[in-house]
C-alpha positions in Angstrom: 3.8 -2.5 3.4 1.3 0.3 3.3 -1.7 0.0 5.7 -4.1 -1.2 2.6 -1.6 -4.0 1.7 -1.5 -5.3 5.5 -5.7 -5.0 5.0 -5.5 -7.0 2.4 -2.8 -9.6 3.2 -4.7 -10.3 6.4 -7.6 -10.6 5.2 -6.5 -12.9 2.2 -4.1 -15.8 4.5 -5.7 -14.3 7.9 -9.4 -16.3 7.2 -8.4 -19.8 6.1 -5.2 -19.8 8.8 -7.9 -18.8 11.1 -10.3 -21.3 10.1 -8.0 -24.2 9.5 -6.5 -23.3 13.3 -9.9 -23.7 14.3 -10.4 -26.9 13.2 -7.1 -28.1 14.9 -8.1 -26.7 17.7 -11.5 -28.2 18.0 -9.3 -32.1 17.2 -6.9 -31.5 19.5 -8.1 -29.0 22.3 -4.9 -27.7 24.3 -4.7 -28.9 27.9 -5.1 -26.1 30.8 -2.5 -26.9 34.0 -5.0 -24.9 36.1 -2.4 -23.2 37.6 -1.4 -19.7 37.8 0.4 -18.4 34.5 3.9 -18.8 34.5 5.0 -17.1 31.0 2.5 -14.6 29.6 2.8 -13.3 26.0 0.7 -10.1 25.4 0.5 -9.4 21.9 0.2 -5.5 20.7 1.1 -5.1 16.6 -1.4 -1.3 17.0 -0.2 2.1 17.1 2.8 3.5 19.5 -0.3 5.0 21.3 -1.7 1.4 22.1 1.5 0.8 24.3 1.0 3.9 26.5 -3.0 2.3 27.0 -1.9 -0.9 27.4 0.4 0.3 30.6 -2.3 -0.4 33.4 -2.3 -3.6 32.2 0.9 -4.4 32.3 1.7 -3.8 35.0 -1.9 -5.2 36.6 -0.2 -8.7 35.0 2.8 -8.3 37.0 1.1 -7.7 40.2 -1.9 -10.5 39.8 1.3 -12.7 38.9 4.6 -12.0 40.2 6.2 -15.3 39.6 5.9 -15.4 35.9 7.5 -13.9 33.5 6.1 -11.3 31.3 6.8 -10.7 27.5 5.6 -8.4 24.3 5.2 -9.1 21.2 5.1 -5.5 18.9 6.1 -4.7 15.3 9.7 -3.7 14.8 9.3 -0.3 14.6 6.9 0.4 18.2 10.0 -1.9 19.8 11.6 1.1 21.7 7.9 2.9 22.8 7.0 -0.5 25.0 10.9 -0.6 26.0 10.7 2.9 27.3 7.4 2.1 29.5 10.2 -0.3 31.7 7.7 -2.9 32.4 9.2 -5.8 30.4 12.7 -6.7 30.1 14.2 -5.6 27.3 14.8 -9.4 26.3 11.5 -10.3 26.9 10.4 -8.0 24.1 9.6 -9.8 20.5 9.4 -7.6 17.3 8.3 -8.5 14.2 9.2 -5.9 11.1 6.2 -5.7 8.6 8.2 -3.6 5.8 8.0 -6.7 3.1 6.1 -9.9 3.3 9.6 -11.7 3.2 10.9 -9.8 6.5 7.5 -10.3 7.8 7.3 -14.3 7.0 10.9 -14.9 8.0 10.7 -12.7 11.7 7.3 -14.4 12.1 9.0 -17.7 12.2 11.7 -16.5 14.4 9.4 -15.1 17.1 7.0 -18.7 17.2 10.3 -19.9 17.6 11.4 -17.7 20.8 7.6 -18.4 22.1 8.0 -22.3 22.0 11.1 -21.9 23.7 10.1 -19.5 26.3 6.9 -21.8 27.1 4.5 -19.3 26.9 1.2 -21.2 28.6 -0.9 -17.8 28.6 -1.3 -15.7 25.5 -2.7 -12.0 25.8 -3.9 -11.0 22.0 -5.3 -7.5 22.4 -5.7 -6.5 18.7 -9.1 -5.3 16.7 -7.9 -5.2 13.6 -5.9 -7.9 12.6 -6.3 -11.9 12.2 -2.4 -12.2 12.5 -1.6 -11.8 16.1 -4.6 -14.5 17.1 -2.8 -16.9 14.5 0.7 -15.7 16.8 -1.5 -16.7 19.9 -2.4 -20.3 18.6 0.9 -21.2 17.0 3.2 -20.0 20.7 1.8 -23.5 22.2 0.2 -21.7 24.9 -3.5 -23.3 26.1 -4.6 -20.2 27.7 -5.7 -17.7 25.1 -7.4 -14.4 26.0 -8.4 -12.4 23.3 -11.5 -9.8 22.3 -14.6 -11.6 20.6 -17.4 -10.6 18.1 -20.0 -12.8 19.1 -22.9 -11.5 17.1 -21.1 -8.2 16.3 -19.7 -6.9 13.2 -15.8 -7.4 13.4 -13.1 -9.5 11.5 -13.7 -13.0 11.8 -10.8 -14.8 13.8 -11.9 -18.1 14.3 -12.9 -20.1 17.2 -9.7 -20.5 18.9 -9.2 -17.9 21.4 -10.5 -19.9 24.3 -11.2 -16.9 27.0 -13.6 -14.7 25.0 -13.9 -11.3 26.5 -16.7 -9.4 24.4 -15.4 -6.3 22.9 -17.0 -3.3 24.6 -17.7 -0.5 22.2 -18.6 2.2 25.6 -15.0 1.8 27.3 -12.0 3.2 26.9 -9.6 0.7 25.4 -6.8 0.9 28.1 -10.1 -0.5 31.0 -10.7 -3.5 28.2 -6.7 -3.9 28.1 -7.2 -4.5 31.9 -10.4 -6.6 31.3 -8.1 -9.2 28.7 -5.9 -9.5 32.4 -8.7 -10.4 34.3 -10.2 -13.0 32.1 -6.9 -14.8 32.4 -8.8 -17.0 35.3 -12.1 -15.9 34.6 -14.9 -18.7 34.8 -18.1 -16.4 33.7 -19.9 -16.4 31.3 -19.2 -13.9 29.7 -15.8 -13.9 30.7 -14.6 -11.2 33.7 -18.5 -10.4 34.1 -17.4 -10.5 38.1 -14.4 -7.6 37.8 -15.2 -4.2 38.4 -12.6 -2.0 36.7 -11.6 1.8 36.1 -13.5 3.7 34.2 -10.4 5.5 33.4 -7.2 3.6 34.5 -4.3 6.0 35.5 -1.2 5.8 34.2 2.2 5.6 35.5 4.1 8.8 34.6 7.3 7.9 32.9 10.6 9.4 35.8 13.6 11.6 33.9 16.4 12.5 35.5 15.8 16.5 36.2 19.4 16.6 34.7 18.5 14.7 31.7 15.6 17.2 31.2 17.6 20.0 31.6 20.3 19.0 29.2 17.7 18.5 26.6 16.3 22.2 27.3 19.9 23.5 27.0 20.3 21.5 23.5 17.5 22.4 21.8 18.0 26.3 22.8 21.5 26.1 21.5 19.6 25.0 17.9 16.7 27.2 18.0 18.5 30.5 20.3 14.9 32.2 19.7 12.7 29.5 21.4 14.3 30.5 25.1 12.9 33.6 24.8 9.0 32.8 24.9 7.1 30.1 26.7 6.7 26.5 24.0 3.7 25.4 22.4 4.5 21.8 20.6 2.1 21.4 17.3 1.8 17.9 16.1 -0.3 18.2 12.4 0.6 15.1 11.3 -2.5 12.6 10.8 0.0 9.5 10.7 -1.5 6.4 8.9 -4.9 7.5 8.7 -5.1 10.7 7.5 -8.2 11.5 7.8 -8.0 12.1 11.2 -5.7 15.4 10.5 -7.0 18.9 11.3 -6.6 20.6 8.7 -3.0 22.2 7.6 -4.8 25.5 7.4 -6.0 25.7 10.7 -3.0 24.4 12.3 -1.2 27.5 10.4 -4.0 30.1 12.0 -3.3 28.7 15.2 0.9 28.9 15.5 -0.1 32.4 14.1 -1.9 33.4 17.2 0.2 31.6 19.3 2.9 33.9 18.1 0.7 36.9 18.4 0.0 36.4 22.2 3.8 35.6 23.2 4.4 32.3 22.6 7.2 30.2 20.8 5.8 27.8 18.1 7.2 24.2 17.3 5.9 22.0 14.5 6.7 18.3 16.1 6.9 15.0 13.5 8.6 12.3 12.1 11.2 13.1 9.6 8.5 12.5 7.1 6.6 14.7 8.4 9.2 17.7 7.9 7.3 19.3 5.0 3.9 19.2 6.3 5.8 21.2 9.6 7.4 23.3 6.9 4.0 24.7 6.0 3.7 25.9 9.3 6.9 27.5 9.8 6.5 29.2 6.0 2.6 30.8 6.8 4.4 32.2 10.5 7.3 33.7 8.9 8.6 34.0 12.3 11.4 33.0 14.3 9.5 31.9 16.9 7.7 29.0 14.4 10.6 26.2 14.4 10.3 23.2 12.9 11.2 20.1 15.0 9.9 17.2 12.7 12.8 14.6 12.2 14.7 16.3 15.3 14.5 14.1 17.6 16.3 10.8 17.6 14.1 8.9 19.7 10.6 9.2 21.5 12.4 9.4 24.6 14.3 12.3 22.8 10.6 14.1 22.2 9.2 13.4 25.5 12.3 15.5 27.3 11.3 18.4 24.9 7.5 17.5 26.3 8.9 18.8 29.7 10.2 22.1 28.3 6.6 22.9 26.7 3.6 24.9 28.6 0.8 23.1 26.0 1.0 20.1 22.9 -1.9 20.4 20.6 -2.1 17.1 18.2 -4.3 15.2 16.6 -5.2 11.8 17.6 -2.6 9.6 17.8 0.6 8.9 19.3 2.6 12.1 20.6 -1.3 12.8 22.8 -1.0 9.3 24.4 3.2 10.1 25.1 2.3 13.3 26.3 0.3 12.1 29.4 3.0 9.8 30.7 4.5 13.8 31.2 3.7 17.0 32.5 2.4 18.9 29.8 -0.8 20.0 29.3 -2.6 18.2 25.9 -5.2 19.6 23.9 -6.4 16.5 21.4 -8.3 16.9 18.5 -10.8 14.0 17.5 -13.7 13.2 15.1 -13.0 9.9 12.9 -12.3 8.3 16.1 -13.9 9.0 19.8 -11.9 10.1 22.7 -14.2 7.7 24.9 -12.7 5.1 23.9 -8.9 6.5 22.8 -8.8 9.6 24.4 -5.4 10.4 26.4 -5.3 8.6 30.2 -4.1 12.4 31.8 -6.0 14.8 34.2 -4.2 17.9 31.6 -5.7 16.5 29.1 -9.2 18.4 26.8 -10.0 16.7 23.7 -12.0 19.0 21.5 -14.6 16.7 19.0 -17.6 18.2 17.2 -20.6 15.4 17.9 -21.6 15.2 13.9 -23.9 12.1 12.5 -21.0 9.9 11.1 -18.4 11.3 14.0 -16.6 8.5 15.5 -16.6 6.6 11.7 -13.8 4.3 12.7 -14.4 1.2 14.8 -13.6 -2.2 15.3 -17.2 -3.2 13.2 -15.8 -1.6 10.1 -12.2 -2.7 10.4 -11.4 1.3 10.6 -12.5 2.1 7.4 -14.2 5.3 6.9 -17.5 6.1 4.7 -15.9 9.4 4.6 -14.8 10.7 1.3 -11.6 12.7 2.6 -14.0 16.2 3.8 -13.5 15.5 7.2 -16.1 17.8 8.2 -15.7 17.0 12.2 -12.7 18.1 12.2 -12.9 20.8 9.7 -15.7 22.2 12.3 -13.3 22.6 15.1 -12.0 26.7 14.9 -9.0 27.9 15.3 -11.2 30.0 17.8 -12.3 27.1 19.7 -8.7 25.5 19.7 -7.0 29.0 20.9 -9.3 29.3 24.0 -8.8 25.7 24.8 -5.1 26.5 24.3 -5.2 29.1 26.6 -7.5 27.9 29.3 -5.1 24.6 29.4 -2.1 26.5 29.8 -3.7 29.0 32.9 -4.9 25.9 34.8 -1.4 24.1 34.3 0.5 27.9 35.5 -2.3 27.8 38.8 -2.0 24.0 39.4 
């Protein structure tokens, strides 16, 4: 299903599950044990970048509570990006697939299943955007429910179940609220967690590869692309994923790989498989053989984060492959405007996130359920020169050679 269809099914079964749950809850309250968690579901159906933000946490859960065990719930295709953070057992990680209602309906049922059997007493539900995963948090059984609330915001309504309220904070970064869901686990405030300072920035803990493993991947990808050794790697990611509008634009992407190329570097176009025309542009405008399209070449993320290690600079638009990139060494130069880097930028001390500070720029929040006023002329990213970009480029890649 397409993001608008998941909008819409949500939206149509999300409200009266959500206000029929309500209802039970308020008849039949659950019953706290008052002790310490002892099997803690954390729910994350967002973006592969949520994972990455949602490490601090993590493992913040498995410190405050080392006796209990610790699982994920995450669609079916983020399963391997919170597998490769190795903070929850592989077993311990539930996926649900969302490519059809049927697959959807039918692995939904499974995964209640697995959480009433695992005895999940402590549900983590760290969407924005959805109703489903706070239905997933009432139907696992569990009586301790944290989750982000409204109040007297704008937002999605999502009943009145979720019984530890933390008040979603539209000033912090999302990966210091992930770690204020944690600390309202026990939380008696009001609001909830109102007593726990926290990061303004939490740090992340940098992924470890085998030097071996790194250098293997190197030696594979010059065998493929013999004219890459020659120059020093600049990774392009152009692709604006499921919300296109927060794409630079194709043309500026192509101006930049061009300059790249100009002053010495190697150019590669990085993607999905999908994305391997897009990357194609690219590679066509350089007419060089040092523009190389990677899109669909890599198996795995795991696969792109080794070729991370072999680059002097990523440039990307928001989304994934930025928040990937800082659990590595390279350098990141993020592009933002529909959405703010306060609040999703990339947790790493390489990073510079270039944004143009228009009227409507960030457009997307958790009041308008991500939908954009905008009517595709994404103007603050359009305003971001290949100018600008270039000296960012270069100023990130002098700091990482001195560092």
């Amino acid at each position: 299903m397409n993001i608008d269809s998941q909008r819409a099914l949500d939206k149509l079964l999300g409200i009266p599950l959500c206000f029929l749950l309500s209802l039970l809850d308020r008849l039949w309250p659950p019953r706290s044990s008052g002790r310490p968690p002892r099997a803690i579901l954390v729910v994350l159906l967002s973006e592969a970048g949520s994972m990455v933000c949602a490490q601090p946490m993590l493992r913040s859960l498995k410190t405050s509570y080392p006796d209990a065990t610790l699982h994920v719930m995450v669609l079916a295709r983020n399963r391997s990006f919170v597998e490769l953070l190795d903070v929850v057992p592989a077993q311990n990680v539930i996926a649900v697939a969302d490519g059809s209602l049927v697959r959807l309906v039918l692995d939904s049922v499974a995964a209640i299943w697995r959480l009433r059997v695992a005895r999940i007493d402590t549900v983590i539900d760290c969407e924005l955007f959805a109703r489903v995963s706070a239905i997933y948090a009432y139907l696992s059984g569990a009586a301790v429910r944290v989750g982000f609330h409204r109040y007297t915001q704008e937002g999605l309504y999502r009943g009145s179940f979720i019984n530890r309220r933390v008040p979603y904070n539209p000033y912090t970064h999302i990966a210091t609220q992930f770690l204020a869901l944690a600390a309202a686990i026990e939380s008696d405030t009001t609001p909830i967690g109102k007593i726990c300072p926290l990061p303004e920035r939490p740090e992340l803990q940098p992924l470890a590869f085998d030097p071996a493993e790194i250098s293997r991947a190197a030696e594979a990808l010059y065998a493929d692309f013999p004219a890459l050794r020659k120059r020093p790697l600049v990774l392009l990611y152009a692709s604006g994923g499921w919300l296109p509008i927060r794409a630079w634009p194709l043309a500026s992407f192509q101006a930049l790989a061009a300059a790249l190329i100009r002053e010495g570097y190697a150019v590669a176009a990085v993607g999905l498989a999908s994305d391997r025309p897009l990357c194609q542009h690219i590679v066509e405008h350089c007419a060089s053989p040092y523009c190389v399209n990677l899109a669909g070449y890599t198996a795995t993320i795991r696969d792109l984060m080794l070729i991370f290690h072999s680059a002097v600079l990523l440039v990307s638009n928001d989304g994934g492959p930025v928040h990937f990139a800082a659990l590595t060494p390279v350098p990141i130069l993020a592009l933002f405007g529909p959405e703010t880097p306060l609040l999703y930028g990339p947790l790493s001390a390489r990073a510079h996130c270039l944004v143009k500070r228009l009227p409507c720029s960030p457009c997307l929040s958790a009041y308008n359920h991500r939908r954009t006023p905008c009517d595709g002329d994404n103007q603050c990213l359009k305003q971001i020169s290949v100018t600008e970009a270039l000296e960012a480029a270069r100023r990130l890649i002098r700091e990482a050679k001195a560092a």
